[in-house]
C-alpha positions in Angstrom: 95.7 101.2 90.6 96.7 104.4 92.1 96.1 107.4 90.1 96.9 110.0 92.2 93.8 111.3 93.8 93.1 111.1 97.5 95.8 110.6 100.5 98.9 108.5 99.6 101.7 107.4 102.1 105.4 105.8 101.1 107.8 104.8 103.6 111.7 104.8 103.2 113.8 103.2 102.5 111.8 100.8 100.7 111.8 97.3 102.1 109.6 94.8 103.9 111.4 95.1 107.2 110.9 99.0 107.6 107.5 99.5 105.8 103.6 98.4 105.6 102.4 97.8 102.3 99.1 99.7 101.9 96.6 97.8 99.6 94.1 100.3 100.2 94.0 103.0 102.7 90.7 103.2 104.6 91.5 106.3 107.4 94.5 108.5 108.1 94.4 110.4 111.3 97.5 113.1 112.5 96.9 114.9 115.7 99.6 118.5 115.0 99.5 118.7 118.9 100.5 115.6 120.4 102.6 114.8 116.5 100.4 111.3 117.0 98.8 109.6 114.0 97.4 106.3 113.1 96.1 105.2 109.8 93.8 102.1 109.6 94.8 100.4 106.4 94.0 96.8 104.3 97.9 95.5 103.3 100.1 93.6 105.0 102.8 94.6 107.5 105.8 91.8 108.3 106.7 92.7 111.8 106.8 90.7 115.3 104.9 93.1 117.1 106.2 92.1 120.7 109.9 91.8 119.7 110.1 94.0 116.3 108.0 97.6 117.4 108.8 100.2 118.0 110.6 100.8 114.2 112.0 104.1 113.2 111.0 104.7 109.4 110.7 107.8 106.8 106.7 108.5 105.6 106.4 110.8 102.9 102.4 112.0 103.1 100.9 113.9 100.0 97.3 114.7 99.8 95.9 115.4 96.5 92.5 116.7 94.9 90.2 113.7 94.4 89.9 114.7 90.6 92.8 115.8 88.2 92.4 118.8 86.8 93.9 117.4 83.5 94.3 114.1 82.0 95.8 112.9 78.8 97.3 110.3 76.6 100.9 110.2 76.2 103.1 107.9 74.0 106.2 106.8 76.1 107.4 104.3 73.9 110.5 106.4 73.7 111.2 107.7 77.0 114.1 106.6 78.5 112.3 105.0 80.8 110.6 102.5 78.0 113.6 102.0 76.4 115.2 100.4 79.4 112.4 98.3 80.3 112.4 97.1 76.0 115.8 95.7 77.2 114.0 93.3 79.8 111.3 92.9 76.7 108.4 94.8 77.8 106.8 97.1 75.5 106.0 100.3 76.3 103.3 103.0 74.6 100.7 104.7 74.8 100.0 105.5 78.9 97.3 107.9 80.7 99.0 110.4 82.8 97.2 112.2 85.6 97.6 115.6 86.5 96.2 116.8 90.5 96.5 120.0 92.7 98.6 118.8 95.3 96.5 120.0 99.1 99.5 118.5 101.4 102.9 117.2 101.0 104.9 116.2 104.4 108.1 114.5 105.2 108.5 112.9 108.5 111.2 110.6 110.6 108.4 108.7 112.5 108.0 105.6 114.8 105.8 103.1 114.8 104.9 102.3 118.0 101.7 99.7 117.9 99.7 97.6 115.1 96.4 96.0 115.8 94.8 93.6 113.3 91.2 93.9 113.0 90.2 91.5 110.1 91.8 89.0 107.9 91.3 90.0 104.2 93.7 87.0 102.4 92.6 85.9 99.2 92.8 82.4 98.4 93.7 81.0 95.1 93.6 77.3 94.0 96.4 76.3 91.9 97.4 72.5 90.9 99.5 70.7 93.1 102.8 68.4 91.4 100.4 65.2 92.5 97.8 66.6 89.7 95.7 67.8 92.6 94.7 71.0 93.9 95.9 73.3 96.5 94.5 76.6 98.0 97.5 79.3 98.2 97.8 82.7 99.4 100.6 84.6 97.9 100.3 88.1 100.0 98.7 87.4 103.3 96.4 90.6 104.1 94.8 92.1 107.3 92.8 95.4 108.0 94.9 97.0 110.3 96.1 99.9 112.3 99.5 101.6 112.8 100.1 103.6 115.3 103.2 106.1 114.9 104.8 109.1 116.7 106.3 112.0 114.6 110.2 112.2 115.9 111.3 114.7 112.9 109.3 117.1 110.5 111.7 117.7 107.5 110.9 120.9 105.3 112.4 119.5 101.9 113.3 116.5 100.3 117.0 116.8 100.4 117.3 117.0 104.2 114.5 114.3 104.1 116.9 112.1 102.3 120.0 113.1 104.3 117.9 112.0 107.5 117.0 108.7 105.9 120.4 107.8 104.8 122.0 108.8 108.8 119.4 106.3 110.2 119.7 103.7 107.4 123.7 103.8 106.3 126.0 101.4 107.9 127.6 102.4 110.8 131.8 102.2 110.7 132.8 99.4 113.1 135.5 101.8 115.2 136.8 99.3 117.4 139.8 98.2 115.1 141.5 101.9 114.8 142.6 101.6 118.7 
């Protein structure tokens, strides 16, 4: 579980097609010269590399101190929050919230350019088949990997990060029927 120590990186907007899905990060690298990076990563990553890269996506990088400087126990069985989720009938309560001095937070507009797969990390689970036998399955196929990525934008806040996201990501207007 993430607890907010170390190097974290999301990508916008959140789906399969536009982002990797970190597992655990192993190395991040950002060159501020040449605006390359690459971060080496076990997850998965559903893309064709020969037909689907390169693929414009939003990371949002934050680097925190490896220790919080506070930690404590909060009840949130009445946040707003665990109120909504005791509509779906989970139960919320008593949570442990971390608190960290931030060291970095970025916004970028970057492409992905290249992924190579070093090592594959699936775990495989035996479940019973409908014949009464059994079956091995792997629900998330995994791979240590590497992205590569070019910076094309550096935002400075999170509002024109969003703005930047959604004139990538909205639909476009189809124009050809006002002729």
């Amino acid at each position: 579980m993430y607890d907010g120590g170390g190097r974290r990186l999301e990508f916008h907007p959140m789906n399969r097609d536009t982002r990797p899905y970190i597992q655990e990060l192993i190395e991040y690298n950002y060159n501020e010269d040449t605006k390359e990076g690459q971060f080496k990563f076990n997850g998965y990553y559903y893309v064709d590399d020969a037909t689907e890269l390169p693929k414009v996506t939003f990371l949002h990088m934050t680097l925190n101190e490896d220790k919080p400087y506070k930690v404590e126990e909060v009840d949130e069985s009445n946040s707003p929050f665990a109120l909504r989720m005791k509509e779906c009938g989970v139960t919320c309560g008593m949570c442990t919230r971390y608190y960290f001095n931030e060291l970095e937070n970025r916004l970028f507009q970057i492409e992905i350019y290249k992924r190579e797969k070093i090592k594959n990390t699936d775990v495989i689970s035996t479940i019973d088949d409908d014949d009464g036998g059994e079956m091995d399955v792997c629900f998330f196929p995994t791979d240590i990997q590497i992205i590569y990525f070019r910076v094309l934008k550096e935002f400075n806040n999170r509002d024109d990060w969003y703005k930047g996201i959604e004139e990538v990501f909205a639909p476009k207007a189809n124009n050809s029927m006002q002729e």
